[in-house]
OpenMM code with the backbone's topology and positions (N, CA, C; nanometers):
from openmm import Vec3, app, unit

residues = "UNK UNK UNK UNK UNK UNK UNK UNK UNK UNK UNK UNK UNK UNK UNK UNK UNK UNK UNK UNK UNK UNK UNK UNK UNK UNK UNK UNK UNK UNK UNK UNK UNK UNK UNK UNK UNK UNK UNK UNK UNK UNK UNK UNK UNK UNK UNK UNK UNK UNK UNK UNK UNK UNK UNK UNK UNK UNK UNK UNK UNK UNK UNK UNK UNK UNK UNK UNK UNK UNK UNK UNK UNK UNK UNK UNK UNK UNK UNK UNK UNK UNK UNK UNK UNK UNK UNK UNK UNK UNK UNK UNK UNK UNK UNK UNK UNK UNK UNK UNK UNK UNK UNK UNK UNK UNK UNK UNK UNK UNK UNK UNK UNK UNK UNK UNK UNK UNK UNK UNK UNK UNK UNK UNK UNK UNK UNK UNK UNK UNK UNK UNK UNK UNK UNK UNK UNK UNK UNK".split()
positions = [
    Vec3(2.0006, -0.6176, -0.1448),
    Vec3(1.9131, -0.7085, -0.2186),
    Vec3(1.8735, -0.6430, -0.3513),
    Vec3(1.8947, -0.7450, -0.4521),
    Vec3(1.8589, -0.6642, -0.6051),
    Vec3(1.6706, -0.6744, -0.5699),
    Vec3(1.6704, -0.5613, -0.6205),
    Vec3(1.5190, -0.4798, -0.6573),
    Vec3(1.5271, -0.4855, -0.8176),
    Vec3(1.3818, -0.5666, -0.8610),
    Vec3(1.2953, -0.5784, -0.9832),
    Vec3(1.1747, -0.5215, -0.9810),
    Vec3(1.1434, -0.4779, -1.1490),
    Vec3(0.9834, -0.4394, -1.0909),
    Vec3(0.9669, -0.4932, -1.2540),
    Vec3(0.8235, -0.5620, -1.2576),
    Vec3(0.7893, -0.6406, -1.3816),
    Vec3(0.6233, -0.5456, -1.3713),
    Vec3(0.5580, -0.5257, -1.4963),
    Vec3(0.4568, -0.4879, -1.5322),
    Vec3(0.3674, -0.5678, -1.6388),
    Vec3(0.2736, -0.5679, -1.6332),
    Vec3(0.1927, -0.7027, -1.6617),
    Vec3(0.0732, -0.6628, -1.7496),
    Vec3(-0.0088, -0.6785, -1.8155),
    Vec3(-0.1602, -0.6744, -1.8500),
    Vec3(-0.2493, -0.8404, -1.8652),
    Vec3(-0.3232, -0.8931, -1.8245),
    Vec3(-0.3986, -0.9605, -1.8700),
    Vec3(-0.5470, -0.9635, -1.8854),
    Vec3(-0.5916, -1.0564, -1.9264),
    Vec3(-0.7550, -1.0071, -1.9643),
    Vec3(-0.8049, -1.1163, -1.8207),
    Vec3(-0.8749, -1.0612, -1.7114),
    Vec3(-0.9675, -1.1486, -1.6378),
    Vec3(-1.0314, -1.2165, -1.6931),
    Vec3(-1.0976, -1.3221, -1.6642),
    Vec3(-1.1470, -1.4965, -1.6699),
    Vec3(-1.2584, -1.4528, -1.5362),
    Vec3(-1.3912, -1.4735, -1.5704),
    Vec3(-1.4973, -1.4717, -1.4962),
    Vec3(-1.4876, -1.3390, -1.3819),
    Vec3(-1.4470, -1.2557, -1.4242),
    Vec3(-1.4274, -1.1406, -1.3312),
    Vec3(-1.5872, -1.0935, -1.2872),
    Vec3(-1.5573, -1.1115, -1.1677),
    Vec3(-1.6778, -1.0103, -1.0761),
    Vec3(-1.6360, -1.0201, -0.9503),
    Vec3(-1.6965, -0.9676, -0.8104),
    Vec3(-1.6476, -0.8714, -0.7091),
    Vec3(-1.6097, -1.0099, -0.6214),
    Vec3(-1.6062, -1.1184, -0.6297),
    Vec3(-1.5552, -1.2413, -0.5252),
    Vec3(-1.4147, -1.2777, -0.6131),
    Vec3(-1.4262, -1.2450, -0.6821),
    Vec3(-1.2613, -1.3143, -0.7675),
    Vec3(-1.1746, -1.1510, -0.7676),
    Vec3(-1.2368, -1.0630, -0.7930),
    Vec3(-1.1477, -0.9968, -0.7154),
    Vec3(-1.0831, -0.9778, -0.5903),
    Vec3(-1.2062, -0.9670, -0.5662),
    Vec3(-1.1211, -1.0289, -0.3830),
    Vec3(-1.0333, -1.1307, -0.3512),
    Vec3(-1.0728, -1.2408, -0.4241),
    Vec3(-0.9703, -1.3582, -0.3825),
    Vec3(-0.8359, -1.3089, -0.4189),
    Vec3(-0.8336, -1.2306, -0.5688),
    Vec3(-0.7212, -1.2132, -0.6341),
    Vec3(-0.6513, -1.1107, -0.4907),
    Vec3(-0.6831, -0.9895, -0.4811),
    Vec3(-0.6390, -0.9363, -0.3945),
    Vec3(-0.6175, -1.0231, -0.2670),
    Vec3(-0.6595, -1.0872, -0.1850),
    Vec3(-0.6612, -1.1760, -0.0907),
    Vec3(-0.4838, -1.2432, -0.1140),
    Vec3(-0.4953, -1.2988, -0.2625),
    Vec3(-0.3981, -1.3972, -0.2446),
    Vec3(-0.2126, -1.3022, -0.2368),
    Vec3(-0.3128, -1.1819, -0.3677),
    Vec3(-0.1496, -1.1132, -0.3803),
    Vec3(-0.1029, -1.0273, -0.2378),
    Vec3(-0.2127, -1.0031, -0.1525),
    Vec3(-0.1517, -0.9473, -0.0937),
    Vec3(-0.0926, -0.9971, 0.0529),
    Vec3(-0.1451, -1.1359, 0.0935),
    Vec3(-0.0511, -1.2610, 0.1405),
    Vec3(0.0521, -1.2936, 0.0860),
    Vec3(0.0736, -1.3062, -0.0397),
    Vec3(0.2040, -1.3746, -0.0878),
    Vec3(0.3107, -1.2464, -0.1145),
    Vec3(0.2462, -1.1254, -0.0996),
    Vec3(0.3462, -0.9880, -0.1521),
    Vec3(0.4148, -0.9619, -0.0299),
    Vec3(0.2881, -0.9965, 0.0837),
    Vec3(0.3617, -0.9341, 0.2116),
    Vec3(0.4956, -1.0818, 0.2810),
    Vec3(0.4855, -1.1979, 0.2285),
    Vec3(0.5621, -1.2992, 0.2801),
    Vec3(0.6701, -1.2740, 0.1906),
    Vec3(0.6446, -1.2303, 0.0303),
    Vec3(0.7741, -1.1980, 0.0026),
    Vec3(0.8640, -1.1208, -0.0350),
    Vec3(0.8320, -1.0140, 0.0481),
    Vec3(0.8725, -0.8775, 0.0078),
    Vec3(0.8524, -0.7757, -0.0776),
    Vec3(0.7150, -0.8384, -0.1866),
    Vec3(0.6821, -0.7335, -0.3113),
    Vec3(0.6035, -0.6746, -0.2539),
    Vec3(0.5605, -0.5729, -0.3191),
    Vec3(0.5024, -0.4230, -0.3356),
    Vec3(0.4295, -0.4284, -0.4878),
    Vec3(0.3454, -0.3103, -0.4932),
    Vec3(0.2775, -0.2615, -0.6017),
    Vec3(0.1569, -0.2461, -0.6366),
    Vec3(0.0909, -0.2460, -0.7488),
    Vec3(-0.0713, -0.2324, -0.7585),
    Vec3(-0.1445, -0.2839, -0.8497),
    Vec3(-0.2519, -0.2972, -0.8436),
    Vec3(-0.3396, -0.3858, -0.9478),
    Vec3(-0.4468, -0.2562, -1.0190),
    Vec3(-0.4562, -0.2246, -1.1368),
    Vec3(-0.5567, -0.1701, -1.1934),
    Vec3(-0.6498, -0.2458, -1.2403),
    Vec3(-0.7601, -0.2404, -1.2187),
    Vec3(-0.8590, -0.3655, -1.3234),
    Vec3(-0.9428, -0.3051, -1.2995),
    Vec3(-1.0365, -0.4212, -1.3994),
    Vec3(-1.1689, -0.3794, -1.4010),
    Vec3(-1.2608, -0.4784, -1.4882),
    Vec3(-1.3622, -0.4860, -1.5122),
    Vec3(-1.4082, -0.6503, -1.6024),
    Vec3(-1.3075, -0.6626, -1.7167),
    Vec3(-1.2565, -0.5861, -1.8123),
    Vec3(-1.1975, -0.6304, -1.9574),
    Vec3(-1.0654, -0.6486, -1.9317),
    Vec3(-0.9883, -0.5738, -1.8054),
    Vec3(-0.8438, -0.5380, -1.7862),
    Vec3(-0.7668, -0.5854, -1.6382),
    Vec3(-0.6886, -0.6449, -1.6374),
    Vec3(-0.5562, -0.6409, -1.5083),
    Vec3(-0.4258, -0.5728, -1.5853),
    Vec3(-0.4343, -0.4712, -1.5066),
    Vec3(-0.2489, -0.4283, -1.5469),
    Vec3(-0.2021, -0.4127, -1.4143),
    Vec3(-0.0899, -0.4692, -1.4015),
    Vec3(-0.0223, -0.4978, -1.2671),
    Vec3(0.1175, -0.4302, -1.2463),
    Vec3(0.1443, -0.3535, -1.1330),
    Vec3(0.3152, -0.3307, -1.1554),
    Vec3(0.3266, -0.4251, -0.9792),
    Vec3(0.4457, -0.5086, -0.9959),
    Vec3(0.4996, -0.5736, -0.9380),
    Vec3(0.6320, -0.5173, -0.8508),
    Vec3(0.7186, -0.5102, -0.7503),
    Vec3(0.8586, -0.4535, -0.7170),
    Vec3(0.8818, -0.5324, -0.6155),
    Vec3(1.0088, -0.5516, -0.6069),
    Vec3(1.0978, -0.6728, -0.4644),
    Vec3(1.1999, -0.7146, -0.5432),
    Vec3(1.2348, -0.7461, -0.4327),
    Vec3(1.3438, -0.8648, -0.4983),
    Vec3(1.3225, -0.9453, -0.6261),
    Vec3(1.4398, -0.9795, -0.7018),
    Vec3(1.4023, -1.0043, -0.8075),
    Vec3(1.3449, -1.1488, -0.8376),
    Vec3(1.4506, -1.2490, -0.7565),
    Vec3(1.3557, -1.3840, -0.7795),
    Vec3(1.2018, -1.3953, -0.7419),
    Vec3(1.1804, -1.3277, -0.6485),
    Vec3(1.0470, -1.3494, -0.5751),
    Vec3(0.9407, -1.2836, -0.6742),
    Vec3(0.9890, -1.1625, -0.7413),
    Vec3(0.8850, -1.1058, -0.8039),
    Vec3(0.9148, -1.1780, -0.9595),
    Vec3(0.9939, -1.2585, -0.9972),
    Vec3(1.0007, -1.3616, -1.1119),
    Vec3(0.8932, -1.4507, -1.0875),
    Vec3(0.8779, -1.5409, -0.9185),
    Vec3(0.8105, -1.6105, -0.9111),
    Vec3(0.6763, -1.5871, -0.9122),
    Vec3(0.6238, -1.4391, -0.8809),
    Vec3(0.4654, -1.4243, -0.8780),
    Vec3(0.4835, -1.3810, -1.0138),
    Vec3(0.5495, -1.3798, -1.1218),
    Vec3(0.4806, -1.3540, -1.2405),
    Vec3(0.4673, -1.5148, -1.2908),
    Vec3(0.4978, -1.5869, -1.2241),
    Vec3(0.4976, -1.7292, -1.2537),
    Vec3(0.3651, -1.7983, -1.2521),
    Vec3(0.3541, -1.7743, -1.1356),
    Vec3(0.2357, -1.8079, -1.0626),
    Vec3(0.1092, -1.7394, -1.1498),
    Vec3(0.1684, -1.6034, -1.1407),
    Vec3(0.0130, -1.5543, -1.2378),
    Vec3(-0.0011, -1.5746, -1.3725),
    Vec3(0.1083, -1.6194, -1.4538),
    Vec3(0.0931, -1.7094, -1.5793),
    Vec3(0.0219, -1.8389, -1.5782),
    Vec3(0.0151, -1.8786, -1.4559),
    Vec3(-0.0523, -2.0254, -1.4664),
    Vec3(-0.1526, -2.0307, -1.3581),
    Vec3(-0.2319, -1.8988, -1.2980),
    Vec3(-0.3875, -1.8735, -1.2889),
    Vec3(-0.4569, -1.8338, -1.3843),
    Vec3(-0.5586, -1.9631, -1.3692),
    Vec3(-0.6482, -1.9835, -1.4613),
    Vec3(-0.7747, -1.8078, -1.4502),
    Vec3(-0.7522, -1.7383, -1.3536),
    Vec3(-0.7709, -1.5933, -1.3662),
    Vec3(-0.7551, -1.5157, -1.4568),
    Vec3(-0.6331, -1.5512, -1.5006),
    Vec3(-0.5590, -1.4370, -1.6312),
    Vec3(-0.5557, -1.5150, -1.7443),
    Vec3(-0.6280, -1.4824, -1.8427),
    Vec3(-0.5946, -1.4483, -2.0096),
    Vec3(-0.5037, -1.3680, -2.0164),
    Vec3(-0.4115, -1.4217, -2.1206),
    Vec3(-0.3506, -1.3140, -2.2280),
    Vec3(-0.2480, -1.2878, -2.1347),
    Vec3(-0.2140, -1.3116, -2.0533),
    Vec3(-0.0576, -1.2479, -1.9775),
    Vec3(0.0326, -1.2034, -2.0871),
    Vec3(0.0435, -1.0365, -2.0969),
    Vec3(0.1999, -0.9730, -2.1130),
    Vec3(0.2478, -0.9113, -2.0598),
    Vec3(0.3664, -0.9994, -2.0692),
    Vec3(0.4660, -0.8622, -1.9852),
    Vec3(0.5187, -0.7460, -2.1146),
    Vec3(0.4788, -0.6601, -2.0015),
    Vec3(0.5504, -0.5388, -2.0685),
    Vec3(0.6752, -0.4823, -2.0331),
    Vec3(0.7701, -0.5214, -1.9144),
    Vec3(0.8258, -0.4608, -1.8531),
    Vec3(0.8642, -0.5540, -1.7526),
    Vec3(1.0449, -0.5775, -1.7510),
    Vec3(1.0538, -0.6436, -1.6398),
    Vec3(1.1889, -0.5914, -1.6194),
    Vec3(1.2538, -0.6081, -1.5159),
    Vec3(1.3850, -0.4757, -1.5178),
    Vec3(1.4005, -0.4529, -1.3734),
    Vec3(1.5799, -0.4587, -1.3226),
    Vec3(1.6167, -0.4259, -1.2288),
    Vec3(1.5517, -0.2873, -1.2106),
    Vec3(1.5700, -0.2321, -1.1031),
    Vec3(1.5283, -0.1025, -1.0731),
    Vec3(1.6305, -0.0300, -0.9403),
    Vec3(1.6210, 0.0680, -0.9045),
    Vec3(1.7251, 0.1166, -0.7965),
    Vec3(1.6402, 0.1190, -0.6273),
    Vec3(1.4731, 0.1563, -0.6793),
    Vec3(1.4021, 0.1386, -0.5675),
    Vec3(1.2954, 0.1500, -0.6127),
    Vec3(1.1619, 0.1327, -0.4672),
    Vec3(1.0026, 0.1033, -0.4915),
    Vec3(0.9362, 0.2257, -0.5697),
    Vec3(0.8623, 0.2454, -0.5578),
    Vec3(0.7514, 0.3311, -0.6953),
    Vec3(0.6192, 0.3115, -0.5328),
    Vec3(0.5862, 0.2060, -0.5251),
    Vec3(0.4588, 0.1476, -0.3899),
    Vec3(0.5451, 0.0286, -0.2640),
    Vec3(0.6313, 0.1094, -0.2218),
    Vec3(0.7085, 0.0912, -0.1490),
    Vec3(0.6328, 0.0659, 0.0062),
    Vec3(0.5380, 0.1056, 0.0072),
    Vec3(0.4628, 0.0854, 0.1490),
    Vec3(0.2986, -0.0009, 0.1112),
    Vec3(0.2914, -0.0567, 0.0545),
    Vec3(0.1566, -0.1378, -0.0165),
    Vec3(0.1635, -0.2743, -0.0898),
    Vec3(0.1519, -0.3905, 0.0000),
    Vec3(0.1398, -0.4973, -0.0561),
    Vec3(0.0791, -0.5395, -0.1848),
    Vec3(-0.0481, -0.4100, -0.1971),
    Vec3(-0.1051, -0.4540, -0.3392),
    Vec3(-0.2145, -0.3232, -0.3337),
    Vec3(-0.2152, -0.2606, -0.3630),
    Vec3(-0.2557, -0.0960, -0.4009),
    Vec3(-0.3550, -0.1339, -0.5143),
    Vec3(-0.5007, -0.1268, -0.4789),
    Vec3(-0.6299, -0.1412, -0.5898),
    Vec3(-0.6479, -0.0077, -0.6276),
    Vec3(-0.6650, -0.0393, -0.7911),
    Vec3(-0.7487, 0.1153, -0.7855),
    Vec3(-0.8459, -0.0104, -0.9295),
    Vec3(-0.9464, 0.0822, -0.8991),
    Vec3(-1.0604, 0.0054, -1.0394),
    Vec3(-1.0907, 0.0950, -1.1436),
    Vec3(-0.9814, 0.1886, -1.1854),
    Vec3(-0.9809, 0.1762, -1.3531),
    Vec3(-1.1015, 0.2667, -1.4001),
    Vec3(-1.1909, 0.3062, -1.3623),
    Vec3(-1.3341, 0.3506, -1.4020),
    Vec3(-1.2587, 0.4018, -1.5098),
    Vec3(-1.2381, 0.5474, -1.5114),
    Vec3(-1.2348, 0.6191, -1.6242),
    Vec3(-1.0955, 0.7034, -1.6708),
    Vec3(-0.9814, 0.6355, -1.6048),
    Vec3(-0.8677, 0.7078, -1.6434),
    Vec3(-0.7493, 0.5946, -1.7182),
    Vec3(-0.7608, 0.4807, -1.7468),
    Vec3(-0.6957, 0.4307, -1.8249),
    Vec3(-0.7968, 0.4189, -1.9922),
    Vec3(-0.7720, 0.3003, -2.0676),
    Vec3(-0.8562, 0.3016, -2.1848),
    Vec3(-0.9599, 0.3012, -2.1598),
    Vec3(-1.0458, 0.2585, -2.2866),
    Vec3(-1.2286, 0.2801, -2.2741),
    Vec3(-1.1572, 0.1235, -2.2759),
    Vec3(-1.2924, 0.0655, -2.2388),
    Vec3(-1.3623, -0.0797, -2.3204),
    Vec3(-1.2686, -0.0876, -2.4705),
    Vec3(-1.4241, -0.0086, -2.5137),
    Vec3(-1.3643, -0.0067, -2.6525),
    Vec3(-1.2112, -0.0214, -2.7214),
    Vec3(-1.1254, 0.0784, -2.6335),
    Vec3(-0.9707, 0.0654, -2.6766),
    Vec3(-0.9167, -0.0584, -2.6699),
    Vec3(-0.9505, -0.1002, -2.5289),
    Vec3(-0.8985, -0.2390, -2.4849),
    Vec3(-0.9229, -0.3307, -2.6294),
    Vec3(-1.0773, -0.3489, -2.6537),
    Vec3(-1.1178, -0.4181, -2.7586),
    Vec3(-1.0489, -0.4254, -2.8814),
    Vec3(-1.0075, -0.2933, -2.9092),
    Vec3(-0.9647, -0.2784, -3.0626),
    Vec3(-0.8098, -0.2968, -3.0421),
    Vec3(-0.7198, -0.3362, -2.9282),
    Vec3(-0.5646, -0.3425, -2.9438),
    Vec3(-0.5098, -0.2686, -2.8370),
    Vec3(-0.5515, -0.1994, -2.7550),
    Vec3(-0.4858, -0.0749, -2.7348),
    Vec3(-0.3653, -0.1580, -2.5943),
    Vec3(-0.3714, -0.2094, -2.5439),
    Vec3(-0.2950, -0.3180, -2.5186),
    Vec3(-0.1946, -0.3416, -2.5865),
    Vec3(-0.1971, -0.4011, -2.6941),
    Vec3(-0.0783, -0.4583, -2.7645),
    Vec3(-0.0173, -0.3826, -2.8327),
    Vec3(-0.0548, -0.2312, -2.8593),
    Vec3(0.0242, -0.1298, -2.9065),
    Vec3(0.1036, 0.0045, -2.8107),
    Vec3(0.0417, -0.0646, -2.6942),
    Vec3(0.0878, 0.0065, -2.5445),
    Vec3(0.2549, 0.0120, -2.5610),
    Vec3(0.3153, 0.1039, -2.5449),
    Vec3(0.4794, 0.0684, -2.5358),
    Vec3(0.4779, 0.0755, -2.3591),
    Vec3(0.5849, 0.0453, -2.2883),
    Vec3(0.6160, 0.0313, -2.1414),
    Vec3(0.6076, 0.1614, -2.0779),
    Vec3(0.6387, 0.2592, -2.1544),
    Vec3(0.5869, 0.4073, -2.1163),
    Vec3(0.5126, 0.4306, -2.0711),
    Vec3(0.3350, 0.3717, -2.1859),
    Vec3(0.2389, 0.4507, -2.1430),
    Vec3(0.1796, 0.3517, -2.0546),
    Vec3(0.2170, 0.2979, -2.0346),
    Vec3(0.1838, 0.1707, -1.9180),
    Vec3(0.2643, 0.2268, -1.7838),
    Vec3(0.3650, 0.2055, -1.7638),
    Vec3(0.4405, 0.3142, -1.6371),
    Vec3(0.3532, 0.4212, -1.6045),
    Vec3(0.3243, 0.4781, -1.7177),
    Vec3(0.2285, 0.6694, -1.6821),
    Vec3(0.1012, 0.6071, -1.5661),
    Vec3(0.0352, 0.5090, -1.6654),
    Vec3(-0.0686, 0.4818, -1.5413),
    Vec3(-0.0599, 0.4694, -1.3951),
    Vec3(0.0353, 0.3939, -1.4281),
    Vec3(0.0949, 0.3721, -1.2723),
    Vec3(0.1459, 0.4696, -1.1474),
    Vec3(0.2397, 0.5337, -1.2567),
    Vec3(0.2707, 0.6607, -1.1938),
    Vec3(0.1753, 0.7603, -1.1302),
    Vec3(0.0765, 0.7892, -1.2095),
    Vec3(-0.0420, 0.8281, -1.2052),
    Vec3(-0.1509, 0.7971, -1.0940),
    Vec3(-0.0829, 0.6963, -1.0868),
    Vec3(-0.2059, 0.6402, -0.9653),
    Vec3(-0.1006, 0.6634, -0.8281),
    Vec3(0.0036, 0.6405, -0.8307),
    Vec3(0.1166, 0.6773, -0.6912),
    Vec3(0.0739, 0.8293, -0.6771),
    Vec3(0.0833, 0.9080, -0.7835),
    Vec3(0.0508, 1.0371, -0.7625),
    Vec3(-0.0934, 1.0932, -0.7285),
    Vec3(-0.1921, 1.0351, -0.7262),
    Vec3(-0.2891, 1.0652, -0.7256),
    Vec3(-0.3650, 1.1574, -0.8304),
    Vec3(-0.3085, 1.1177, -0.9274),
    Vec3(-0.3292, 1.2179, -1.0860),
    Vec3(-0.4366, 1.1456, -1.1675),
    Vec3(-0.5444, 1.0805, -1.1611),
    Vec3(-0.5975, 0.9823, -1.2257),
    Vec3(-0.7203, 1.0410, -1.2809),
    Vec3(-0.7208, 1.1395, -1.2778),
    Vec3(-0.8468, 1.2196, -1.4277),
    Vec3(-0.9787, 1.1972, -1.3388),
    Vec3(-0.9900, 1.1894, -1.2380),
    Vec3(-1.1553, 1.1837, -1.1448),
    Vec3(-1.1682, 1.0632, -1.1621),
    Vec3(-1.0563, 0.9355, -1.1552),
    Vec3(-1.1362, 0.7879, -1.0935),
    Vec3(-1.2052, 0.8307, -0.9576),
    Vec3(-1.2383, 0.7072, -0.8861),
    Vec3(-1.2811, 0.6925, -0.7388),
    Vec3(-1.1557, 0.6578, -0.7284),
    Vec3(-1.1689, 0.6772, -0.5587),
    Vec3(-1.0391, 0.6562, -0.4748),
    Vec3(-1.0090, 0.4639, -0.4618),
    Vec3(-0.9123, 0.4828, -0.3668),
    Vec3(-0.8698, 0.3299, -0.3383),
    Vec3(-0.9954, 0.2080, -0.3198),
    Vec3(-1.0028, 0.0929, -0.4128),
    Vec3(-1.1357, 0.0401, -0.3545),
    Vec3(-1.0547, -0.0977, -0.2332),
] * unit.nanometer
topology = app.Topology()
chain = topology.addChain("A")
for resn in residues:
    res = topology.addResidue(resn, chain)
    for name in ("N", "CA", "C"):
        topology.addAtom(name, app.Element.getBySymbol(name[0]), res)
């Protein structure tokens, strides 16, 4: 089975601790029915998402999350066969961002849209590794 992994940022829409949950709730029902994997970073200003599965299926949840009214600003940064998982055992892997991706502030001034797929991967990576500069653990 071809393996994809797509990477995402959008800006949350009424974010606080029940819409996160739902969000998690839903991805990680629909990840585990269709074979994706991966993790959600957020936090009030930020979702950056890495996605992995099969490739139609993980086409279709970037579908889906283009047209929840949850996400502002959907970009993809990154979408691309791959050889294998990165969060290979985790329907949807939270971490909340405190203090090892941008400030606020960065977010505010661009830092998003000048992100290349690199330093977007690092986070990620970062968080598989448990390398994340003194966030809190899994919420």
């Amino acid at each position: 089975m071809d393996q994809f992994r797509a990477i995402y940022t959008s800006r949350p829409f009424g974010f606080d601790d029940s819409i996160l949950s739902g969000i998690l709730m839903d991805a990680r029902r629909a990840n585990t029915r269709d074979g994706i994997t991966g993790a959600l970073i957020c936090r009030a200003d930020i979702y950056l998402q890495w996605l992995e599965g099969p490739a139609a299926q993980v086409r279709a949840a970037m579908e889906r999350i283009a047209r929840d009214d949850r996400h502002l600003e959907v970009k993809v940064h990154l979408a691309e066969p791959v050889s294998g998982r990165v969060f290979g055992d985790r329907a949807m892997r939270h971490d909340p961002a405190a203090t090892w991706v941008w400030s606020q502030r960065e977010v505010a001034d661009g830092a998003v849209d000048r992100a290349g797929a690199e330093k977007i991967t690092g986070f990620f990576l970062r968080l598989r590794d448990g390398s994340r500069g003194g966030a809190p653990e899994d919420g």
